[in-house]
C-alpha positions as CSV (number, residue, x, y, z in Angstrom):
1,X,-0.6,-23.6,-17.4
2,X,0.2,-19.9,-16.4
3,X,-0.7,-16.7,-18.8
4,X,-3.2,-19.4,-21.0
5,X,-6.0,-17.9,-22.8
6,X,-9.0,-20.4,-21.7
7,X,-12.4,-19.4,-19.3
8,X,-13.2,-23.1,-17.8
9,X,-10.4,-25.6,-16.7
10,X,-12.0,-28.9,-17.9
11,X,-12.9,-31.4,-15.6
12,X,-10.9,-34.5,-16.8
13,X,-8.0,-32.6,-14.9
14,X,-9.2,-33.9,-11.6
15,X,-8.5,-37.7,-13.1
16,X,-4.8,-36.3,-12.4
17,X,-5.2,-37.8,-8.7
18,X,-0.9,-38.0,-8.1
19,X,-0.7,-34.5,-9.6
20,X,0.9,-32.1,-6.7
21,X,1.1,-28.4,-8.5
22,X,-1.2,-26.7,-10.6
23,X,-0.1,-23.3,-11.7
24,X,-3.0,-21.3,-12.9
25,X,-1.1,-18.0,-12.4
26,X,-1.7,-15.0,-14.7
27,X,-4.8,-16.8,-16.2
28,X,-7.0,-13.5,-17.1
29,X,-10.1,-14.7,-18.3
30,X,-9.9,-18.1,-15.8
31,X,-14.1,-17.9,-14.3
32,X,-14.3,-21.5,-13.1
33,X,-12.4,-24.6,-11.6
34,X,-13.2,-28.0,-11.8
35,X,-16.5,-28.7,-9.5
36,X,-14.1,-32.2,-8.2
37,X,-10.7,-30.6,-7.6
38,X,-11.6,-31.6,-4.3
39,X,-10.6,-35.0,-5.1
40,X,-7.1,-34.2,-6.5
41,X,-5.8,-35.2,-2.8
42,X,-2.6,-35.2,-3.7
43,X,-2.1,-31.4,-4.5
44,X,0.4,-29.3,-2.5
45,X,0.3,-26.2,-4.6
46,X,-2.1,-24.2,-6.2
47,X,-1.5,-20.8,-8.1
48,X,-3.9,-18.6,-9.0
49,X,-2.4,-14.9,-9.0
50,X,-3.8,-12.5,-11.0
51,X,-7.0,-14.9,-12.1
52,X,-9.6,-12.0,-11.6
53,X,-12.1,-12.9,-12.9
54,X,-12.2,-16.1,-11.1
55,X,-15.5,-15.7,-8.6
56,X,-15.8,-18.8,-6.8
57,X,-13.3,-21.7,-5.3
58,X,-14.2,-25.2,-6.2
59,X,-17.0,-27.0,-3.7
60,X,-14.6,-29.0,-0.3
61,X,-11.5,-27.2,-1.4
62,X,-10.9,-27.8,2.3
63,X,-10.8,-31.7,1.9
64,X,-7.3,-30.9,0.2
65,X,-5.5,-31.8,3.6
66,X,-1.9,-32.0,1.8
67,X,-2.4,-28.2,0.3
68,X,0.2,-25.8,1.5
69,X,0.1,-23.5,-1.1
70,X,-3.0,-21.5,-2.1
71,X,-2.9,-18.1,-3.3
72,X,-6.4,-17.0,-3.6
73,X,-9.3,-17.9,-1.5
74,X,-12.7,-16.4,-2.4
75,X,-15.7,-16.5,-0.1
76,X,-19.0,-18.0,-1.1
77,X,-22.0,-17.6,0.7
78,X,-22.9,-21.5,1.0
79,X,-21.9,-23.8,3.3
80,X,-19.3,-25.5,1.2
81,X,-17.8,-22.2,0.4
82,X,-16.8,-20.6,3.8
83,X,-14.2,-19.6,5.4
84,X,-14.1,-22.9,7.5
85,X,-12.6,-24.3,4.4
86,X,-9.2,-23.0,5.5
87,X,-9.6,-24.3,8.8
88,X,-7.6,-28.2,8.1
89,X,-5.0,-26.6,5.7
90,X,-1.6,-25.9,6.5
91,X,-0.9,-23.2,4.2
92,X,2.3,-21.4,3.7
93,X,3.9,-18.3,2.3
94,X,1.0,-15.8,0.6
95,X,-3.1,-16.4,0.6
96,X,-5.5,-13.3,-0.4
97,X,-9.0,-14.2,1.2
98,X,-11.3,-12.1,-1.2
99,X,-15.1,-11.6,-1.4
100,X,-14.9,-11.1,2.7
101,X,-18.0,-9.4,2.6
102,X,-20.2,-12.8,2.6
103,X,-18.5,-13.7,6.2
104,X,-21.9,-13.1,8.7
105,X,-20.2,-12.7,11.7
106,X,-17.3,-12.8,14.0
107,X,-17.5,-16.9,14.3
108,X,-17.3,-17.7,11.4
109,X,-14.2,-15.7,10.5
110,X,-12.2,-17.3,13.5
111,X,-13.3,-20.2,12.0
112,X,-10.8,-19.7,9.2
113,X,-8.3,-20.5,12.1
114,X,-5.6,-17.9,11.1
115,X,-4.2,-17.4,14.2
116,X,-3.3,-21.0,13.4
117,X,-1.7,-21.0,10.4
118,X,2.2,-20.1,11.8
119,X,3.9,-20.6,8.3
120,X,2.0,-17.9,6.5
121,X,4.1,-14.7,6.0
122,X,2.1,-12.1,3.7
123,X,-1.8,-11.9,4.1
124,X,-4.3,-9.8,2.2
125,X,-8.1,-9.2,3.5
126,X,-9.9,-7.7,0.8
127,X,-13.4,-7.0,0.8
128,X,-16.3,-6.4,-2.1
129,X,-14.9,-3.1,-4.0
130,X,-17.8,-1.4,-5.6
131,X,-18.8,2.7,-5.5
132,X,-21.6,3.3,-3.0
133,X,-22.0,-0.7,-1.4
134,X,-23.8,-0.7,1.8
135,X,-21.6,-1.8,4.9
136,X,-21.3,-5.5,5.8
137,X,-23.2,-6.1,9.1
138,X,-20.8,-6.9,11.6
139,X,-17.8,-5.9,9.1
140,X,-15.6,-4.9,12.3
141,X,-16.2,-8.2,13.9
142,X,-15.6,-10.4,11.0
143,X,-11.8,-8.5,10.8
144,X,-11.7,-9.3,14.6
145,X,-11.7,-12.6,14.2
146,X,-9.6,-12.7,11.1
147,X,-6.5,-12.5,13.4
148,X,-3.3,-13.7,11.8
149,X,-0.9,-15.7,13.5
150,X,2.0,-13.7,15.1
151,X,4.7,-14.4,12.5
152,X,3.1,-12.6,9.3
153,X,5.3,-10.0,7.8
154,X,3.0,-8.6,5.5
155,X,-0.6,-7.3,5.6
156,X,-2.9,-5.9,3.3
157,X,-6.5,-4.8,4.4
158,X,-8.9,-3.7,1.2
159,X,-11.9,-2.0,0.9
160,X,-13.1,-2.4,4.8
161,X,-15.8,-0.6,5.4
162,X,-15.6,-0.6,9.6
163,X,-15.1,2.7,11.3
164,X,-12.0,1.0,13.6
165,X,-9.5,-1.4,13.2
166,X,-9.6,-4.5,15.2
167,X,-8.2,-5.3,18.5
168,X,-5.4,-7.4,17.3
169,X,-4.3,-4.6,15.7
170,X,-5.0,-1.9,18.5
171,X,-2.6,-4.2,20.9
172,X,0.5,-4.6,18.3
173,X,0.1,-8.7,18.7
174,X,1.7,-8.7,15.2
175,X,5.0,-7.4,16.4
176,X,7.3,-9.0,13.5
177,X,5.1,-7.3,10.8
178,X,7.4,-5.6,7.8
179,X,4.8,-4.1,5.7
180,X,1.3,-2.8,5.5
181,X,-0.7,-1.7,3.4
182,X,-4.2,-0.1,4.0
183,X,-6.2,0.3,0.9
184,X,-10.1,2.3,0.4
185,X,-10.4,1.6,4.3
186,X,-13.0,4.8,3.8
187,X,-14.7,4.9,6.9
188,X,-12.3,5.0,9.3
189,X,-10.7,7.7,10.9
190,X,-7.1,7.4,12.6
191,X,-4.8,4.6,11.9
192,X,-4.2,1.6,14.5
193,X,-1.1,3.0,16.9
194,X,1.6,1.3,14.7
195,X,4.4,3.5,15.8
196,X,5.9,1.0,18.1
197,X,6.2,-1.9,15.7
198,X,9.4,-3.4,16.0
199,X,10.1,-4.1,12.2
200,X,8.1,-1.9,10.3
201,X,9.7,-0.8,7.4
202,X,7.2,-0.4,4.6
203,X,3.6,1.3,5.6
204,X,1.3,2.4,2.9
205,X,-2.1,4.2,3.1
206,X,-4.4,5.0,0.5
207,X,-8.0,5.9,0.4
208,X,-8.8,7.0,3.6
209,X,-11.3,9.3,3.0
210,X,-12.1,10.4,6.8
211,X,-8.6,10.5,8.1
212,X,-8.1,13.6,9.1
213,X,-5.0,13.6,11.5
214,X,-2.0,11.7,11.0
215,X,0.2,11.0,14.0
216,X,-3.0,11.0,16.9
217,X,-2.6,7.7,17.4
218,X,1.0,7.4,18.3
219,X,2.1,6.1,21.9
220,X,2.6,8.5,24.4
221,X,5.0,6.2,26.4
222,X,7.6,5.3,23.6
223,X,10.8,7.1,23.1
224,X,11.0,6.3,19.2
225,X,8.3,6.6,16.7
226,X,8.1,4.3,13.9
227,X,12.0,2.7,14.8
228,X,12.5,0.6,11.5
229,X,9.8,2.8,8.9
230,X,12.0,3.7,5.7
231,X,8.9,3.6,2.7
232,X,5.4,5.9,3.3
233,X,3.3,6.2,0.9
234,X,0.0,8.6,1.7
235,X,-2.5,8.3,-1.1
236,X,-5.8,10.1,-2.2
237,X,-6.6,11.0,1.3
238,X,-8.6,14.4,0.9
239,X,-8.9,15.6,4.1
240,X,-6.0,14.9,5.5
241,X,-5.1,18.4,7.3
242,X,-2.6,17.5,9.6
243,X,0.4,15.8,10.4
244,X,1.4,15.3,14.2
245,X,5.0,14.8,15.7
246,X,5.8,14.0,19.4
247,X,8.3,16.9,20.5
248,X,11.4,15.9,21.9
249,X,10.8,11.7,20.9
250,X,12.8,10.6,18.2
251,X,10.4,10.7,14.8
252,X,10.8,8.1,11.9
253,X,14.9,7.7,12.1
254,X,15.2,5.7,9.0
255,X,12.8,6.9,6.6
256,X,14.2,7.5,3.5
257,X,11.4,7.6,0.8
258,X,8.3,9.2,1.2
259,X,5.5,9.3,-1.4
260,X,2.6,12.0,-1.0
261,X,-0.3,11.7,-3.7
262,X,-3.4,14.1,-3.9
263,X,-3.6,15.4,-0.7
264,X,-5.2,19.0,-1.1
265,X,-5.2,19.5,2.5
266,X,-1.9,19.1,4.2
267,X,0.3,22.0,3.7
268,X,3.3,21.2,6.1
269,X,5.7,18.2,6.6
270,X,7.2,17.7,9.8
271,X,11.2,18.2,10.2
272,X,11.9,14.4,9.5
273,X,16.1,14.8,8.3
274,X,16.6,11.5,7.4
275,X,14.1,11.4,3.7
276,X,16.3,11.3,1.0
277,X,13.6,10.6,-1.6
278,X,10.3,12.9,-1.7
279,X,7.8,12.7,-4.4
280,X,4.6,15.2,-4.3
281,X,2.0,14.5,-6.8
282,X,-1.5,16.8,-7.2
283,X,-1.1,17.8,-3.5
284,X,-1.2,21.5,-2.3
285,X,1.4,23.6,-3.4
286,X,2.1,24.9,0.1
287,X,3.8,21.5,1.1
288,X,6.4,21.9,-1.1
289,X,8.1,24.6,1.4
290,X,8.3,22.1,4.2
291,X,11.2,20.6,1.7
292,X,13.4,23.2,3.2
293,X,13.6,20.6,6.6
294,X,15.4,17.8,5.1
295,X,18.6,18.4,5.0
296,X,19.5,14.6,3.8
297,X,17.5,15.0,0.6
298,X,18.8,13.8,-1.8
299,X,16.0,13.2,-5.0
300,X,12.1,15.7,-5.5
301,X,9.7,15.0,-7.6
302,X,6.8,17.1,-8.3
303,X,3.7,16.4,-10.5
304,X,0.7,17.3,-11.3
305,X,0.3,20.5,-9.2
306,X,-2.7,22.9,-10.4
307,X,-1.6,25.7,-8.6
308,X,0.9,28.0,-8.5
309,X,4.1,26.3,-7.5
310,X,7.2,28.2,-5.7
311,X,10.4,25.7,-5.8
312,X,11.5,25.4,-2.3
313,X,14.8,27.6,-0.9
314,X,17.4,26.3,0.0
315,X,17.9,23.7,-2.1
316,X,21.6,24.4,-3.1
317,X,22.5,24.1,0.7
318,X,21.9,20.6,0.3
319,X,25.1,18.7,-0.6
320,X,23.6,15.4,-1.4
321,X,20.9,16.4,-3.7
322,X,20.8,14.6,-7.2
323,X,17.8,15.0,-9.0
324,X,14.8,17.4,-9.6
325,X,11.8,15.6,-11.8
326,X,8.7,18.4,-12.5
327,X,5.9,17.0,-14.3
328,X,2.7,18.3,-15.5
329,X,2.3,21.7,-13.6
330,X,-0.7,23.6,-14.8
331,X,-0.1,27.3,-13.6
332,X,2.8,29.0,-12.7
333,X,6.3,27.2,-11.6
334,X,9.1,29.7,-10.4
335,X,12.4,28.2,-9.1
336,X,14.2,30.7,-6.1
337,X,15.8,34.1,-6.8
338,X,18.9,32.2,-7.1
339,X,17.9,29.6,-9.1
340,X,19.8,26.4,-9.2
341,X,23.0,27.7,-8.3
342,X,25.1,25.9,-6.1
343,X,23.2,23.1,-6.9
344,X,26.7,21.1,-7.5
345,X,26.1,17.7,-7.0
346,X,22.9,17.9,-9.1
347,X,22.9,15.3,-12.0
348,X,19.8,15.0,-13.8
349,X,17.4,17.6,-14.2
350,X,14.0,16.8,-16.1
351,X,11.1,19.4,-16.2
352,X,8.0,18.5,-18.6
353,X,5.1,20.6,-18.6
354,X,1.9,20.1,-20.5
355,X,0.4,22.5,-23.2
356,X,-1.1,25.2,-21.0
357,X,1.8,25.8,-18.3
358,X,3.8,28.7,-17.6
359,X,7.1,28.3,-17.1
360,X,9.3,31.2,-15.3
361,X,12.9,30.7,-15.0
362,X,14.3,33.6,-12.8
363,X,17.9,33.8,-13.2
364,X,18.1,30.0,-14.1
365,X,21.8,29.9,-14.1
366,X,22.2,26.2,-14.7
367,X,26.2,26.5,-14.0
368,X,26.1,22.9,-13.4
369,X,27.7,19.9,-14.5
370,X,25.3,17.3,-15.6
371,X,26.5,14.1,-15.1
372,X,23.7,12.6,-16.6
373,X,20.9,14.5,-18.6
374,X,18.9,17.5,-18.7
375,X,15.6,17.1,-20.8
376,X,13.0,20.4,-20.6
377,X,10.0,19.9,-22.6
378,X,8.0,23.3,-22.7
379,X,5.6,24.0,-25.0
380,X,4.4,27.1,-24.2
């Protein structure tokens, strides 16, 4: 019954007591299950992705003993609602816990019994998302003693509110994590010290307001920062001011994309060779000269710059490098006194500017053969 139009699942679906999957995903405008799904005992799977503006799970969902397979669970503040719902369920593959913020204490979130649930690989803990909420009491604790089991790969954590990140997370007990994502955690200022997981290979932070260092938290004692890291993504953090490398460690030896989005503050990049992919969006126009230290790039983008923007030198010296994407730059964009040439292996070239940009092409001298397309849009 996935991407249906309807608001209310009728009841009479609960008289389906052998039925064993229900796919609800996609369901927009899905507000309410059945009030009896608890009696549907027979039900393994449940999907309900992407049903927003659902607000409430059906009353005893936890009597479902045989379900292994429930995408979204949302908080209630009765009883019947709880977290403690979770606690008989074997559930597998992906759950998103939402509405965290009606957990009291730490208690009742270790009631969930995460640490529990071995067979569940991707988590997400998302709490109440609206503009100028008041923080949970005991918001730290309730993430405390949300601990996952050790086998998750994947963790999301949404619109926390706590000023630190829980112990579980402080110690590395989720060693075989591949990806994280940190999302409006506003109030807290240095990440957890993820450098030394194992299998980290996607980390993604956005939001975080009152981070102002990046790279404080790292282990003094490791020889390898970040061993398996290849995606970063660093998001609307506006006081971000500095980024931190250990001298004479190994930093980041696989990261190949990295991703940095309206970030006013930070106006240098550390000498990391292996990116091949860098994208700068509405960021200061200083950071752009830091592209001068990766010599394996391969692929910039820039967009949305409001100040004057200086194309980095250097950029013909790299052999590898493909493609140059310049969107949206309000103010002045110069290339180098030598333009693009040299640039040999370049092979597409797209610059688009909006209505009141200046563009200044010194000595442009595209003597280049593009293997795939140029496209300049300039309209002024």
């Amino acid at each position: 019954m996935s991407f249906s139009n309807f608001k209310v699942l009728p009841e009479s679906i609960t008289c389906l007591l052998n039925l064993q999957t229900l796919k609800l995903d996609y369901c927009h405008y899905l507000q309410k299950l059945p009030n009896c799904m608890r009696y549907m005992k027979n039900l393994i799977y449940l999907g309900l992705s992407y049903c927003d503006p659902l607000t409430c799970m059906p009353k005893g969902i936890g009597q479902l003993t045989c379900l292994q397979s429930l995408s979204i669970f949302i908080v209630g503040k009765e009883n019947d609602y709880q977290l403690s719902e979770l606690k008989e369920l074997h559930l597998r593959n992906e759950l998103s816990i939402k509405e965290l913020h009606n957990v009291r204490n730490f208690e009742e979130a270790k009631n969930a019994n995460l640490i529990g649930t071995q067979n569940l690989y991707s988590l997400s803990l998302v709490w109440q998302n609206k503009s100028q909420c008041p923080v949970p009491k005991h918001v730290e604790d309730v993430l405390d003693g949300l601990q996952p089991h050790s086998n998750l790969k994947v963790l999301r954590i949404h619109n926390y509110l706590g000023s630190k990140f829980p112990t579980w997370m402080q110690d590395l007990l989720l060693y075989n994590l591949v990806q994280i994502s940190l999302i409006r955690c506003e109030r807290c200022e240095q990440l957890p010290p993820l450098d030394k997981l194992p299998s980290l290979k996607v980390l993604d932070i956005r939001r975080m307001d009152s981070m102002k260092y990046l790279g404080h938290e790292l282990h003094l004692d490791s020889a390898i920062s970040f061993p398996s890291l290849e995606i970063l993504t660093l998001d609307w953090m506006p006081n971000l001011d500095e980024w931190r490398t250990i001298d004479g460690r190994e930093n980041f030896p696989h990261l190949s994309t990295l991703n940095i989005s309206d970030c006013p503050k930070l106006v240098e990049l550390p000498i990391i060779p292996s990116i091949t992919s860098l994208s700068i969006n509405s960021s200061n126009a200083m950071l752009i000269k830091s592209v001068m230290n990766l010599s394996s790039l391969s692929s910039l983008q820039i967009g949305s710059m409001n100040e004057s923007t200086l194309l980095p030198e250097g950029l013909q010296y790299l052999h590898s490098f493909w493609r140059l994407d310049i969107s949206g730059c309000k103010k002045i964009l110069s290339f180098p006194v030598n333009g693009l040439r040299g640039l040999s292996s370049l092979q597409r070239l797209v610059i688009q500017y909006s209505t009141n940009s200046a563009l200044y092409l010194k000595e442009f001298n595209i003597e280049l053969a593009l293997r795939t397309y140029l496209l300049m849009d300039v309209r002024s």
